[in-house]
SELUMKE-891184 format. One line per field, with one value per residue (C-alpha): residue number from 1; residue in one letter; chain; x, y, z. Coordinates in Angstrom, 3 decimals, always signed. Layout:
% SELUMKE-891184
n	(NUM,...)
res	(a,...)
chain	(A,...)
xx	(X,...)
yy	(Y,...)
zz	(Z,...)
//
This chain:
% SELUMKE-891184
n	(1,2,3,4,5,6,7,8,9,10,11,12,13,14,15,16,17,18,19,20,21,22,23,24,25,26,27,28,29,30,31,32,33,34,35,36,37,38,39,40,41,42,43,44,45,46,47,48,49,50,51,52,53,54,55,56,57,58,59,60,61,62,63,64,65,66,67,68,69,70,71,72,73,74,75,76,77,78,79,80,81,82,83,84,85,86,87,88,89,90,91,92,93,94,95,96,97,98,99,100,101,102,103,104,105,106,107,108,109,110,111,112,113,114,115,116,117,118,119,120,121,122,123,124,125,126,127,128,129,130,131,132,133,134,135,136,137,138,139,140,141,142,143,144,145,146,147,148,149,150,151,152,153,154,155,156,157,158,159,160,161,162,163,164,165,166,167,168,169,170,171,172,173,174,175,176,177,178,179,180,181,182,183,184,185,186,187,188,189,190,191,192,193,194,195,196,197,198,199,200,201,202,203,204,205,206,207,208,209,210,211,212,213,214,215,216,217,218,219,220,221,222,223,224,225,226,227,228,229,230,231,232,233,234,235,236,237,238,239,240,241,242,243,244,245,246,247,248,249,250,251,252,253,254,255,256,257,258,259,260,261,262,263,264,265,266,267,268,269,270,271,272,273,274,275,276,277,278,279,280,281,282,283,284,285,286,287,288)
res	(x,x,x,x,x,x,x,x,x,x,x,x,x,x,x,x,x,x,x,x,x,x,x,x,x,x,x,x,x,x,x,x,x,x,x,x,x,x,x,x,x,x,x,x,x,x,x,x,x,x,x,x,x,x,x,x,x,x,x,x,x,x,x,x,x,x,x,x,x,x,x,x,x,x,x,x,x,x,x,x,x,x,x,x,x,x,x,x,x,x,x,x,x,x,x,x,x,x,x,x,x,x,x,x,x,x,x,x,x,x,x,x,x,x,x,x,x,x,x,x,x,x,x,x,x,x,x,x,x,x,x,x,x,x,x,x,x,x,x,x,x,x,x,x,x,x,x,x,x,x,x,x,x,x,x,x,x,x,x,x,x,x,x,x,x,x,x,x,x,x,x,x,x,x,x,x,x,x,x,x,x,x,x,x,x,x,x,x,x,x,x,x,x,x,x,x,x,x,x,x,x,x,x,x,x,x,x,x,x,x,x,x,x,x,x,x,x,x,x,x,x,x,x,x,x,x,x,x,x,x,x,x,x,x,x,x,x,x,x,x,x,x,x,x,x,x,x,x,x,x,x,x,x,x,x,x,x,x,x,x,x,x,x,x,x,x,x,x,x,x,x,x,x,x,x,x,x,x,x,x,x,x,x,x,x,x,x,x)
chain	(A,A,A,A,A,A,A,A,A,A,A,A,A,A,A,A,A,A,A,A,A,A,A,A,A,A,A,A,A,A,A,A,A,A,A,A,A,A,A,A,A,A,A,A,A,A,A,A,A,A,A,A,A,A,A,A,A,A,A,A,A,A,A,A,A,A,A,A,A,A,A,A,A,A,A,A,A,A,A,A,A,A,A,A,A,A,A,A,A,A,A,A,A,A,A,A,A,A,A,A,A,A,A,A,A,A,A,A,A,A,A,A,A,A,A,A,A,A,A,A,A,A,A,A,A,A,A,A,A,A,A,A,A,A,A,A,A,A,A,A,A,A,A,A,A,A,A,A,A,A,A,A,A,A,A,A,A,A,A,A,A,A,A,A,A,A,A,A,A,A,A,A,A,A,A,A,A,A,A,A,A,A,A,A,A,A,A,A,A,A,A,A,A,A,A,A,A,A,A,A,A,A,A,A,A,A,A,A,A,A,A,A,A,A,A,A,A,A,A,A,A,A,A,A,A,A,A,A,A,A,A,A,A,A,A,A,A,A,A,A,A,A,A,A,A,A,A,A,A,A,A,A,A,A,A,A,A,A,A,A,A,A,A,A,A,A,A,A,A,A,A,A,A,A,A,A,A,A,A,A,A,A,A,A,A,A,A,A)
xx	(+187.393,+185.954,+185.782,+181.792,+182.427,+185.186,+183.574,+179.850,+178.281,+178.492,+180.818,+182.931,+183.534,+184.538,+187.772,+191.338,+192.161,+193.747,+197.201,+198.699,+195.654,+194.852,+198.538,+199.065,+195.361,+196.286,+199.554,+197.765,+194.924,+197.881,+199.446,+196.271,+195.774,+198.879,+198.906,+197.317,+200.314,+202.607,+199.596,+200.615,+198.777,+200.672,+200.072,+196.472,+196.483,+198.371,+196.366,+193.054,+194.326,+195.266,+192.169,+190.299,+192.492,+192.723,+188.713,+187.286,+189.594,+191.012,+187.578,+184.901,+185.846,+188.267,+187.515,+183.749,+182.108,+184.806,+186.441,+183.594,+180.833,+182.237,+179.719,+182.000,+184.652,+188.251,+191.827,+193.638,+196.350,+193.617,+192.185,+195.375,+195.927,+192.693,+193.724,+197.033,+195.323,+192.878,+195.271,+196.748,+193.589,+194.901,+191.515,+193.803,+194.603,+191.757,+190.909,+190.374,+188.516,+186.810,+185.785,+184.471,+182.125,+180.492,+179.706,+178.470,+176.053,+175.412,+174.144,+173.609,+172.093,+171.691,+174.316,+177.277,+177.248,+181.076,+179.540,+175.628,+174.601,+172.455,+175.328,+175.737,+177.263,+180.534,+181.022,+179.491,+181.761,+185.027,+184.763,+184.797,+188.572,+189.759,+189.157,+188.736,+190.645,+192.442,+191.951,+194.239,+196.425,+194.992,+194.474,+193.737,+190.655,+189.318,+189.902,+186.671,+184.480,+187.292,+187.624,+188.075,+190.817,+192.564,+193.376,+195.464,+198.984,+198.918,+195.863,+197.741,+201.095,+198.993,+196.795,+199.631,+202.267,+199.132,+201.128,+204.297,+202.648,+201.404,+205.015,+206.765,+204.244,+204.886,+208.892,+208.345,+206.168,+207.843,+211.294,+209.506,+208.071,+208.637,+206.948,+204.319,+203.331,+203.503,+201.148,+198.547,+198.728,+198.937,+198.192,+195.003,+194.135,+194.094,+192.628,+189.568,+189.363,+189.130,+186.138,+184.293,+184.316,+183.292,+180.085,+178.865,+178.862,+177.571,+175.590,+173.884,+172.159,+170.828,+170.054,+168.689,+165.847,+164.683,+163.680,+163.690,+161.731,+164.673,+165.356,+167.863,+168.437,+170.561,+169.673,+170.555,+172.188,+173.652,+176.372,+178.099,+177.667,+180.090,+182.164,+182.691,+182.103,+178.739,+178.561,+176.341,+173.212,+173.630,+169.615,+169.917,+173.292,+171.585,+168.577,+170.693,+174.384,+175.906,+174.690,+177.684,+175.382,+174.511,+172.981,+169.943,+167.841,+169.325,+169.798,+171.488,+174.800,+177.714,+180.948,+182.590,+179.258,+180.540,+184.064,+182.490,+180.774,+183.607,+185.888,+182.756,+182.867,+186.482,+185.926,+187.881,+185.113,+182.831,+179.878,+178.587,+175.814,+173.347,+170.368,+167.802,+165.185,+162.058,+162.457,+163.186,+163.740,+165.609,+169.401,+170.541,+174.111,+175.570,+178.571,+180.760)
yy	(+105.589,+108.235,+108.427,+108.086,+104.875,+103.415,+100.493,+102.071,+98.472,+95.651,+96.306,+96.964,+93.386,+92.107,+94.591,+93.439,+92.936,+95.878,+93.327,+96.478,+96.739,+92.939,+92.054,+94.053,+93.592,+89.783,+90.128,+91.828,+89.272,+86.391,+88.465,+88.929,+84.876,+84.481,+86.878,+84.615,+82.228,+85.134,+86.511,+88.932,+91.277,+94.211,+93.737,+93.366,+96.465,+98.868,+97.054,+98.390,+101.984,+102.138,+101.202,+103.423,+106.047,+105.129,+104.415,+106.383,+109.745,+109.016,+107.908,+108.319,+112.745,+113.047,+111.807,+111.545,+113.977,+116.732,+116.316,+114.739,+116.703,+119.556,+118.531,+120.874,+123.022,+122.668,+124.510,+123.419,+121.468,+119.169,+118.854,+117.360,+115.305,+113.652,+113.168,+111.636,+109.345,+108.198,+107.181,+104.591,+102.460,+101.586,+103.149,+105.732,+109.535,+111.636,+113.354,+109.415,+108.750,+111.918,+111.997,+108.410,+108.946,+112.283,+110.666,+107.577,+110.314,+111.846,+108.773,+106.312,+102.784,+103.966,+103.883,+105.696,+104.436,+103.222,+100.510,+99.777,+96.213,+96.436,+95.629,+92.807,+92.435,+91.159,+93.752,+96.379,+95.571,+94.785,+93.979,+97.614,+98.211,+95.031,+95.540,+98.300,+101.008,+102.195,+106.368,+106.230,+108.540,+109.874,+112.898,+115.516,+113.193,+113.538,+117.368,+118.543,+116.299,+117.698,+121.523,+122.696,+120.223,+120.530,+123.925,+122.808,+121.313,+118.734,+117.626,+116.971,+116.042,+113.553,+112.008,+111.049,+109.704,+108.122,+104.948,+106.751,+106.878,+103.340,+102.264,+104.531,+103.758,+99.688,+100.301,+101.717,+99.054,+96.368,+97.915,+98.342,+95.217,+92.807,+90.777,+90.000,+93.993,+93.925,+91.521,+92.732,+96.635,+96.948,+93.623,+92.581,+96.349,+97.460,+94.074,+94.707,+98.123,+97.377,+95.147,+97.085,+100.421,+98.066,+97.043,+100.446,+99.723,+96.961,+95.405,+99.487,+98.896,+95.863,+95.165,+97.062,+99.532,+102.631,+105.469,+107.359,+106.985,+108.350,+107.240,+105.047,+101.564,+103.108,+101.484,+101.861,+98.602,+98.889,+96.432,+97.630,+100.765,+99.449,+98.244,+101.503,+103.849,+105.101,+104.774,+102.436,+104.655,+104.569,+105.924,+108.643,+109.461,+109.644,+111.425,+114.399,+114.007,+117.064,+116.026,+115.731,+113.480,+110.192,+108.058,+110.368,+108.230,+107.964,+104.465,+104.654,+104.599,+107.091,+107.769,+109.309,+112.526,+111.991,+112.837,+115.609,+117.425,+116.932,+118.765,+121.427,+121.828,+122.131,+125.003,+123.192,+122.397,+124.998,+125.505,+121.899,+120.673,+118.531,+116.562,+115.748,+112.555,+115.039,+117.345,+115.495,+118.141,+120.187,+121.001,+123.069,+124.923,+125.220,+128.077,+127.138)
zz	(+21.427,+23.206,+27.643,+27.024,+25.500,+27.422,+29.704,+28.599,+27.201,+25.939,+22.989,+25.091,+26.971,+23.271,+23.347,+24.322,+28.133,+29.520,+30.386,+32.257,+34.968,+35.036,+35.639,+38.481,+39.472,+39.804,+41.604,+44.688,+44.221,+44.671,+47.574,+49.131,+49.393,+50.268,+53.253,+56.045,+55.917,+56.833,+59.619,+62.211,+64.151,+63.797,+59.916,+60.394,+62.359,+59.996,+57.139,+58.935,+59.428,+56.443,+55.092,+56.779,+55.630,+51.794,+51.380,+54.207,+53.258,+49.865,+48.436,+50.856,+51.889,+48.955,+45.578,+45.784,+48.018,+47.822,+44.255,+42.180,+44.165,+45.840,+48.839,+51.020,+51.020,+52.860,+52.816,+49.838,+51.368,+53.106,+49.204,+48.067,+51.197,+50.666,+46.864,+47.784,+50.274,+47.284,+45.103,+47.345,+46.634,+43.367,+41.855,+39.352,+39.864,+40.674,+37.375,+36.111,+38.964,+38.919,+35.240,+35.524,+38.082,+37.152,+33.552,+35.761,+37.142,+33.630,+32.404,+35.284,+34.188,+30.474,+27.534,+28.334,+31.718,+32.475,+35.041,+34.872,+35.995,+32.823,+30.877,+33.312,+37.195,+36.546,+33.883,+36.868,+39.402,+37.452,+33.894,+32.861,+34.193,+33.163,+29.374,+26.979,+26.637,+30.031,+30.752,+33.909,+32.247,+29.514,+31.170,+28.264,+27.380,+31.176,+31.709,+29.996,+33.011,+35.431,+34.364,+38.045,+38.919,+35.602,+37.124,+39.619,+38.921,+41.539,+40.701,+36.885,+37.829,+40.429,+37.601,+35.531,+38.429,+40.519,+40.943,+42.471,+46.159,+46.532,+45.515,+47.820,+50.580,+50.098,+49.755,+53.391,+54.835,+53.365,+54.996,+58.380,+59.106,+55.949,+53.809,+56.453,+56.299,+52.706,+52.009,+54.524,+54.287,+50.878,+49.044,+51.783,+52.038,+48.465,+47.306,+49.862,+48.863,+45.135,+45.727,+48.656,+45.967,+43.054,+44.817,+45.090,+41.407,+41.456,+44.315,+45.394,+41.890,+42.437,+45.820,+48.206,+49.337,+47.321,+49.483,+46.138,+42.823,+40.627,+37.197,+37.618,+39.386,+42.247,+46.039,+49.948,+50.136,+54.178,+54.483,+51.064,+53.452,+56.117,+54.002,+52.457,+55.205,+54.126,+50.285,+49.869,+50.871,+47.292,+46.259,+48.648,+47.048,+43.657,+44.299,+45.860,+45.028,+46.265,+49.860,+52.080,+54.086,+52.506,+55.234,+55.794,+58.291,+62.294,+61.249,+58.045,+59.641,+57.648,+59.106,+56.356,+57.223,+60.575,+59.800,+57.549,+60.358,+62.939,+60.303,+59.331,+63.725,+64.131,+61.287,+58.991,+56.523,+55.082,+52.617,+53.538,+51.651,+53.139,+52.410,+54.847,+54.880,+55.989,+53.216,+50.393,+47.315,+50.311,+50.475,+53.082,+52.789,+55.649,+55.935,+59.083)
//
């Protein structure tokens, strides 16, 4: 089966589970209920750093608007940080994630799409990873959608030993403060992660405003936005997805742009694309 067809309809929910992903998937669902019996602040507060590191870097300045979009442009060792940071979500190496989310764009709520809600919502926000085939390391497959990070060894030797940081990251937590930290910063964190990234998939195409008239069902839905540090202006994302920027509107609140354009005015980020509300078919490139 090809990566077009992996999780792209409803053929696709009849395959076998994926028992690898749904096993450990339901471990750090069990750890994640389990975690307010063993509640302590400091946990909470390393869990929420960490979060904001994971899905506001990893995903938010890493994987999506720097390694599936190239909205901007930083020093190399900042572009592997980033990567590094993404893959303790649990969400897979970046080529995987990578590859899956430019042929999301490629065909977005038609066949081929890995995630559409037309297929149905659970299938949207989770059913796709849990069955069919699993491309986490199946890198070869992936490289033609990733050509410009199949150059880079990291970026390869990273796809394929993606787990290897979460584990080493959770070896050290649980040594520092125990099971307590254990269960919050990585089983509460990554567990709120998975499902705060999955609603971009699923909830910002179904509910939600449409500043945009685009082809597909994409929408602004704002508190899948906090949740996820600005990616669920999720119509404004698809009508211009190279734009850095995704909350376009003063009120459209995006702190991963905000993190953006402190790096772009520290002269750390360059080349940064951006879209802007008034000007619609607009993109102004910025060079730092």
């Amino acid at each position: 089966m090809s990566i077009e067809a992996a999780g792209a309809g409803p053929a696709n929910q009849n395959e076998k589970v994926n028992w690898v992903t749904t096993t450990f998937f339901g471990i750090f669902h069990v750890g994640a209920l389990a975690a307010p019996f063993f509640f302590e602040w400091r946990s909470v507060i390393v869990a929420v750093v960490l979060y904001w590191i994971t899905i506001g870097w990893g995903i938010g300045m890493g994987y999506h608007r720097l390694h599936t979009h190239r909205a901007y442009v930083v020093p190399k060792w900042l572009e592997h940080f980033f990567a590094l940071c993404g893959t303790l979500t649990m969400e897979g190496g970046p080529i995987f994630w990578v590859a899956t989310h430019r042929i999301h764009h490629q065909h977005s709520d038609l066949d081929g799409d890995p995630h559409t809600p037309r297929h149905g919502k659970w299938w949207s926000h989770m059913g796709w990873i849990l069955f069919g085939e699993a491309k986490h390391n199946q890198t070869q497959a992936m490289m033609k959608y990733t050509p410009d990070l199949a150059k880079d060894n990291f970026y390869l030797w990273l796809n394929t030993y993606h787990w290897v940081p979460i584990i080493v990251l959770s070896a050290i937590l649980y040594l520092w403060g125990g099971l307590s930290m254990f269960l919050w910063a990585t089983c509460v964190r990554v567990v709120l992660g998975l499902h705060s990234t999955w609603l971009v998939n699923s909830a910002s195409h179904l509910w939600g405003g449409r500043r945009f008239n685009i082809r597909d069902d994409s929408r602004n839905n704002w508190w899948v936005a906090i949740l996820t540090f600005g990616e669920g202006w999720h119509n404004n994302h698809h009508a211009h997805p190279n734009s850095a920027r995704h909350g376009l509107a003063w009120y459209e609140y995006d702190q991963t742009w905000l993190q953006i354009r402190l790096l772009e005015k520290l002269g750390i980020a360059r080349n940064v694309k951006v879209a802007h509300v008034d000007t619609p078919s607009a993109m102004e490139r910025r060079a730092a």
